[in-house]
N, C-alpha and C positions, 0 to 999 in steps of 0.2 A: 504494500500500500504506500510506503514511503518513495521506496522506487517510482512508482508509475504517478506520483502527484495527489494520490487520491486523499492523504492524510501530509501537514506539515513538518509536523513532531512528532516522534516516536519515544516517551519517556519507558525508564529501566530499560534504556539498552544495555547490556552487557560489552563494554567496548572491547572490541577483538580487532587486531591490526588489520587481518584479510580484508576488512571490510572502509579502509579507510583509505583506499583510494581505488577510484575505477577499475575493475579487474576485468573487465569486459562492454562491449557497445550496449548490452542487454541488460548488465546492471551496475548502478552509479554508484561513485563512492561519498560516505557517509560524512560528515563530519560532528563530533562527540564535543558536548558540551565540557566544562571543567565535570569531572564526577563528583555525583552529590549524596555516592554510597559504595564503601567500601566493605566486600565481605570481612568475615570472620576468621579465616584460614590462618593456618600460619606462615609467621614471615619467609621460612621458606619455600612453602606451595606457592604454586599460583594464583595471586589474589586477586579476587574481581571487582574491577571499577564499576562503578554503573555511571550512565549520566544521560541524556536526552539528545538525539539524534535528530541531524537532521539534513538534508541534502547539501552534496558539495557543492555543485553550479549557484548555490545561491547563498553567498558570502556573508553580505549587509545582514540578512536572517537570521543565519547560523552564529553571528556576534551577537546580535539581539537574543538568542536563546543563552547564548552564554552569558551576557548581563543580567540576564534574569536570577538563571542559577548563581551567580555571583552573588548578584543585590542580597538574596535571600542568607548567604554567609553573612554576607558585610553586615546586614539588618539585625543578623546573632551578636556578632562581635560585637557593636556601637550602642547594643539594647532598647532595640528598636521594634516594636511587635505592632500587630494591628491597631491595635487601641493610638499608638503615635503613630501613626507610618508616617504622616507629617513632616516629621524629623528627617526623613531620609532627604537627602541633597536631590536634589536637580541637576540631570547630565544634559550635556550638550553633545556628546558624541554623534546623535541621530538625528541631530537639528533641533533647534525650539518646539517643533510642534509636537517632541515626541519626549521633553524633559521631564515628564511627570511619571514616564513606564515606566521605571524601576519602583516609583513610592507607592502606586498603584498596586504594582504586583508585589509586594508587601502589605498592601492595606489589604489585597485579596486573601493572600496565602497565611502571613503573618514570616517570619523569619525562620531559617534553618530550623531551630528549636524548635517552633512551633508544627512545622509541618510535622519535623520528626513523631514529635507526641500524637500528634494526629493518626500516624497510619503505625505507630510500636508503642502503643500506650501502656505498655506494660515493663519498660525499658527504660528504668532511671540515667540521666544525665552521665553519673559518673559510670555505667555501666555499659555505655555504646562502643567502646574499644576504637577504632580506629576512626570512627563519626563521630567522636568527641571533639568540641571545638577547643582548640587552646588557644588561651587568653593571658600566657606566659611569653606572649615573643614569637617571634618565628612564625613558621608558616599557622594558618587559621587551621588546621585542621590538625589534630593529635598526628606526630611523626615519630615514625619507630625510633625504641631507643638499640641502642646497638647488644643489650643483650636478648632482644626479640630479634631481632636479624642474627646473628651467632651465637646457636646455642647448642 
C-alpha cells in the first residue's frame, strides 16, 4: 500500500536496510523516520528499530514525518504534554504557513511519554529499557552503557 500510493505512512515499520533504497522499478525505496521504539533484545542480538515509513521520491514529507516523530521526543524532554503544547516553539523549516505542525501534533498526541503510556500502560517510566528518555546529557534516548554491549 505504501509502495503503490495508496497509504502515506506506514507506522511500526521495523527498519531493515533491504528496504531502504530502490531495489527494483517494481518497488521503491522507503525512507524510516528517527525510531521511536526500540526492542528488548540484547545488546548483542539484533535489535529492532521501529519508526514510520514512508516513500523515498518524496523528501519534503518524509522530513515532515520525521519532525513529527522528533517534536514528540523534544515535547518529552522540555515537558511539554497536551494540556501546554503551547509551549512548543514555532519552526520555520516548512515555511510560515506550516509553523504550528509540530505544536499541533503535540496538542494531538501529547509527547513521547505520553503516547508511550497510551499504547504500554502497564510499563513504568523507569522500566522501558532502551525507550527510556535520558535527561542526563547526551543523546535523548537511554544509550547503552558498555557493560550491556560487553558482557
Amino acid at each position: 500500500a505504501l509502495n503503490n500510493g495508496t497509504i502515506d505512512i506506514l507506522a511500526g515499520v521495523r527498519i531493515e536496510q533491504e528496504y531502504d533504497f530502490a531495489s527494483s522499478t517494481s518497488l521503491q525505496g522507503f525512507q524510516f523516520s528517527t525510531p521511536y521504539f526500540y526492542g528488548n533484545e540484547r545488546a548483542g542480538d539484533d535489535v529492532s528499530f521501529f519508526s514510520l515509513a514512508t516513500r523515498e521520491d518524496d523528501v519534503i514529507f518524509s522530513s515532515f514525518v520525521n519532525c513529527v516523530s522528533l517534536a514528540t521526543i523534544y515535547a518529552q524532554e522540555k515537558g511539554v504534554q497536551k494540556m501546554n503544547s503551547e509551549e512548543m516553539p514555532s519552526v520555520l523549516i516548512f515555511g510560515r504557513d506550516f509553523r504550528w505542525a509540530l505544536r499541533d501534533a503535540v496538542a494531538y498526541s501529547g509527547s513521547y511519554g505520553q503516547i508511550y503510556k497510551k499504547y504500554f500502560k502497564n510499563v513504568a517510566a523507569e522500566d522501558r529499557g532502551r525507550n527510556r528518555l535520558n535527561n542526563k546529557g547526551g543523546p535523548q534516548f537511554l544509550s547503552w552503557s558498555f557493560s550491556m554491549i560487553f558482557h
